[in-house]
C-alpha positions as CSV (number, residue, x, y, z in Angstrom):
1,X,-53.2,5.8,30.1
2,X,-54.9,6.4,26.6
3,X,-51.0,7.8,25.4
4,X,-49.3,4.9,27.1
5,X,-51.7,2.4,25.3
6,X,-51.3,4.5,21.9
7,X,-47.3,4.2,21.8
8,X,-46.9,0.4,23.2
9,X,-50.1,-1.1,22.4
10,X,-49.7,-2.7,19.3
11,X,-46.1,-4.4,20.6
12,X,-47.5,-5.4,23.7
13,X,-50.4,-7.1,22.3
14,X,-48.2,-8.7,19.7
15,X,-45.6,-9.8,22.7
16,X,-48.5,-11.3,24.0
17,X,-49.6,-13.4,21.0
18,X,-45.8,-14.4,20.5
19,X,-46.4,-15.9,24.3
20,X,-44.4,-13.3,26.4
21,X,-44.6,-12.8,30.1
22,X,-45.3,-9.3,31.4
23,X,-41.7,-8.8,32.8
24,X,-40.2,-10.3,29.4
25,X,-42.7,-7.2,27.3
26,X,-41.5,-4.7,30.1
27,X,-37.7,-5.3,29.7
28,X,-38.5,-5.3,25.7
29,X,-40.2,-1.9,25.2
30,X,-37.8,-0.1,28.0
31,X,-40.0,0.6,30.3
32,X,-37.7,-2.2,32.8
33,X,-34.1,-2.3,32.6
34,X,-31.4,-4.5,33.8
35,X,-29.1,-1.5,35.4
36,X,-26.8,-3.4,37.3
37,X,-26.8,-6.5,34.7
38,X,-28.1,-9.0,36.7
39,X,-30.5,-10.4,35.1
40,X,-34.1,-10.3,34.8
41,X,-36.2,-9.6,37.5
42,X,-39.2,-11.8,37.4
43,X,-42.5,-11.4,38.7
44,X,-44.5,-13.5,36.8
45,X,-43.5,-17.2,35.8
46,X,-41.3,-17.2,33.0
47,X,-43.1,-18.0,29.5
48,X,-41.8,-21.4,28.3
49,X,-44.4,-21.4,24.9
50,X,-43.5,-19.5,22.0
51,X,-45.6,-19.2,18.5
52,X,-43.6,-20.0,15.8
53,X,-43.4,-18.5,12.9
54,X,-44.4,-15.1,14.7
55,X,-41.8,-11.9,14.6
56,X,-42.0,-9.7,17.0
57,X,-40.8,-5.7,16.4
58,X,-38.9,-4.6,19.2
59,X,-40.5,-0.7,20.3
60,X,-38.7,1.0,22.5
61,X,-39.3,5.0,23.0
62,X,-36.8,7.4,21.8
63,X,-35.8,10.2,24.3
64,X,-37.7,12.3,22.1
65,X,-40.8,10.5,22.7
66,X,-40.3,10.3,26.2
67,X,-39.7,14.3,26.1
68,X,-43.7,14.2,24.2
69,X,-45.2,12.1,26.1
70,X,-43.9,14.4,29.3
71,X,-45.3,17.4,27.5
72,X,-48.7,15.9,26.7
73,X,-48.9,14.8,30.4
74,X,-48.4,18.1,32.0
75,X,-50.6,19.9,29.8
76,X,-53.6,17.2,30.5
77,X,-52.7,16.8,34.6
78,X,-54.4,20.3,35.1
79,X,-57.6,19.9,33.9
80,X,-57.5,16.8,36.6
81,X,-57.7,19.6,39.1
82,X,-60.6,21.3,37.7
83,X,-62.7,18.4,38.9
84,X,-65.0,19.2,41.2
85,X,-63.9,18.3,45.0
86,X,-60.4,17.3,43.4
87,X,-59.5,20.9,43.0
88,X,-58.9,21.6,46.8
89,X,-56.6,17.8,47.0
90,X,-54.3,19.6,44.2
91,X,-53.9,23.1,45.9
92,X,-53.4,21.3,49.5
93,X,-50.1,19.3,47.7
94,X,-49.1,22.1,45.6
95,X,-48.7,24.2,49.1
96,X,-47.0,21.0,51.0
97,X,-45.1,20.2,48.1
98,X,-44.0,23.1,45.7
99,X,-45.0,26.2,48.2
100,X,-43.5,24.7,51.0
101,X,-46.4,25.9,53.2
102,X,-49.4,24.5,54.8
103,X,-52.0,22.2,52.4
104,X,-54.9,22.9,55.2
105,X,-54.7,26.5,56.3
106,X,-58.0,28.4,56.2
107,X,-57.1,31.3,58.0
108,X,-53.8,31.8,55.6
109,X,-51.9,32.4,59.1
110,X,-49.0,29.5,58.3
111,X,-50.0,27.1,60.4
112,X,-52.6,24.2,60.2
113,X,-54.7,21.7,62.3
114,X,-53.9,18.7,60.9
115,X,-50.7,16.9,61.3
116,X,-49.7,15.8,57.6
117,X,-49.0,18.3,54.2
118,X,-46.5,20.8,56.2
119,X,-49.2,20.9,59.1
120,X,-48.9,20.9,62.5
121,X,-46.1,18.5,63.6
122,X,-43.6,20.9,61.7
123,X,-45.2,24.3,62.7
124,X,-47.6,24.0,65.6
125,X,-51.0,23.3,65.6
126,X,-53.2,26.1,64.8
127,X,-56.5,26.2,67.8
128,X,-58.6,28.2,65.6
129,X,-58.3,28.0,61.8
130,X,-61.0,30.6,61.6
131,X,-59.0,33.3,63.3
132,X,-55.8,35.0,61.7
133,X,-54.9,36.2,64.5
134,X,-54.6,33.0,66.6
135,X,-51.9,30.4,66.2
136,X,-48.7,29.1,67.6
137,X,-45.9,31.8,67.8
138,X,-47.3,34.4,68.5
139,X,-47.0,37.3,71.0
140,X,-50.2,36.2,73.8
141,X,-52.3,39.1,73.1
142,X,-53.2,41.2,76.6
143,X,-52.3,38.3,78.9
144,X,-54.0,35.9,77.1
145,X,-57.0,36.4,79.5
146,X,-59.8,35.7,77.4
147,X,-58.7,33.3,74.7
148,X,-55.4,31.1,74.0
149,X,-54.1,33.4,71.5
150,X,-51.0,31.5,71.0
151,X,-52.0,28.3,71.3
152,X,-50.4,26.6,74.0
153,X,-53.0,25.8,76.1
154,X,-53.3,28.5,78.3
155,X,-55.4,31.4,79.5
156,X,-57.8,33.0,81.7
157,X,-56.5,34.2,85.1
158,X,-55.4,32.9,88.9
159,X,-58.4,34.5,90.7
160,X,-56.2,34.1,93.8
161,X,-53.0,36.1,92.9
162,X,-55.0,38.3,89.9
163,X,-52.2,37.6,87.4
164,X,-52.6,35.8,84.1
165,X,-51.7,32.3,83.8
166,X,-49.8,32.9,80.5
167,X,-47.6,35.4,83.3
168,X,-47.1,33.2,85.9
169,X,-46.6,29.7,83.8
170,X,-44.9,31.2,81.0
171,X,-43.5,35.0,81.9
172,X,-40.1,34.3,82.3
173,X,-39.4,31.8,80.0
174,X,-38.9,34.3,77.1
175,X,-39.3,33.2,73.5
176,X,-36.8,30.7,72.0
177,X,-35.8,29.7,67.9
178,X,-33.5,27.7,66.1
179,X,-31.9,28.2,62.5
180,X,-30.7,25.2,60.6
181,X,-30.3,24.3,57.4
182,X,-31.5,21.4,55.2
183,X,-35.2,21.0,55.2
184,X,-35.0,17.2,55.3
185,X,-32.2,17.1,58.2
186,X,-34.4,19.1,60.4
187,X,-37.0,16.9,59.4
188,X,-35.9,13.5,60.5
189,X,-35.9,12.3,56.6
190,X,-36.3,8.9,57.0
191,X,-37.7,6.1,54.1
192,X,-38.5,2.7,55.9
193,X,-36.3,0.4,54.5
194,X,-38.7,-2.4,55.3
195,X,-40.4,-1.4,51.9
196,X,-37.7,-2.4,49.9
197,X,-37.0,-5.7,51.5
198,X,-40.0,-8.4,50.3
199,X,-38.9,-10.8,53.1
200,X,-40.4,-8.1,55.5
201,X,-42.8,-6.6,53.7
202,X,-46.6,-7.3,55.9
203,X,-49.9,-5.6,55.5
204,X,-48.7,-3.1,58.6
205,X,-45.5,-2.1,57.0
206,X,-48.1,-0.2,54.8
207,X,-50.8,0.9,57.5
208,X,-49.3,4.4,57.8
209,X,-48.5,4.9,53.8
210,X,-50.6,7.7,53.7
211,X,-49.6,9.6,56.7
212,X,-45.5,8.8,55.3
213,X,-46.8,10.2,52.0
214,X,-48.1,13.3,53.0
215,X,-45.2,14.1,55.1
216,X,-42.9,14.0,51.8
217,X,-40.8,10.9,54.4
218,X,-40.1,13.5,56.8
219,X,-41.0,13.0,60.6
220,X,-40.1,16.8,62.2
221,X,-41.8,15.0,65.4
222,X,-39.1,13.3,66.0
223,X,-36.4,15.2,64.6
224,X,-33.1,16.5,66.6
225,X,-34.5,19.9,66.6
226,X,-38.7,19.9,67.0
227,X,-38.8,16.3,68.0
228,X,-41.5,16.7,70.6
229,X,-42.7,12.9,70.8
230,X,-41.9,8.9,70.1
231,X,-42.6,7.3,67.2
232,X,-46.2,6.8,66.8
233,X,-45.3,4.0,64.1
234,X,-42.8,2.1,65.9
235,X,-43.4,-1.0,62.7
236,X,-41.6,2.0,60.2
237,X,-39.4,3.7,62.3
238,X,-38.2,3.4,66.3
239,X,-36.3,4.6,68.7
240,X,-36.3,7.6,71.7
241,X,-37.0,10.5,70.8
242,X,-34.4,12.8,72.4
243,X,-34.3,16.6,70.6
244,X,-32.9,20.3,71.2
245,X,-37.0,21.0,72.2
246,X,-37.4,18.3,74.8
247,X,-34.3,19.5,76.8
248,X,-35.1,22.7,76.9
């Protein structure tokens, strides 16, 4: 803010005087532009007094300004993550986002307990975050007797035939994978397009933002391959969920 306010301050506040709107100073200093020619897009009222007399200096930033004020912000956005409690927000993104892994995953097994930042709707959800050695995936360890090492629900034993329940439920169904590539195909990558249209734009079209966010617009849920449920947000995206998971 402080660098924004340093480079278009003086212009803006002068736009101002001269009685600009806010769109009109946005399309002057570059930070708005008219693309596809079509005009300006307004969303204020237009101005209709001007101060005579008053010049107004055009300031628009140069590319090499642009590359400084790039430079300034990624040297300052660290220190944001030094702050206390906003230190573990910044690691949990950097894993969704950059390290492609897990942004809640105590255990550092791969796999998480909540659903958004890479967590459990893509991999599994991990039972016991506490334990390295349990999560979804994995071989059940002895029969699965005493604990759900695997976590799929099941364990203990059928006192009646003195086999495992993992054994008898699960035993011949053998392990099963799929390969595919494009993270976002697999994903379901999906933007609602009901964002971008103001006529349908209502406060529940924005309800889930966060969960959508978090996800990087991905919904692996309901995806072709891991799709394992319906949409839970039938206002942003809809349909039957019908995936390489649910028939098998």
């Amino acid at each position: 803010c402080s660098i924004l306010l340093h480079v278009f301050g003086p212009s803006v506040i002068d736009y101002f005087n001269y009685g600009s709107s806010p769109d009109e100073i946005c399309y002057a200093v570059g930070l708005c532009v008219d693309e596809h020619k079509t005009g300006m897009c307004h969303l204020f009222p237009p101005a209709t007094q001007r101060k005579k007399g008053l010049k107004v200096e055009t300031k628009k930033l140069s590319k090499e300004q642009v590359q400084n004020i790039s430079h300034l912000l990624a040297k300052m956005f660290p220190w944001i993550c030094w702050i206390p409690g906003v230190k573990q927000i910044c690691e949990a993104f950097d894993n969704a986002f950059h390290r492609v892994v897990p942004g809640l995953d105590v255990d550092g097994d791969g796999h998480s307990p909540i659903e958004g930042l890479r967590g459990s709707i893509w991999r599994g959800k991990d039972c016991h975050d506490g334990n390295q050695e349990i999560h979804p995936g994995r071989r059940p360890y002895e029969g699965d007797i005493l604990t759900d090492s695997n976590c799929n629900g099941i364990s203990g034993v059928n006192l009646t035939s003195g086999l495992a329940y993992e054994e008898e439920l699960c035993g011949g169904s053998g392990a099963k994978g799929i390969v595919y590539i494009g993270d976002s195909v697999g994903g379901h990558f999906h933007v609602p397009p009901q964002w971008f249209s103001p006529m349908e734009m209502d406060t529940e079209m924005f309800t889930n933002l966060t969960d959508v966010i978090s996800n990087e617009a991905d919904w692996p849920d309901l995806g072709f391959a891991t799709g394992f449920r319906n949409s839970t947000m039938p206002s942003l995206i809809s349909g039957v969920t019908d995936s390489i998971y649910l028939e098998t």
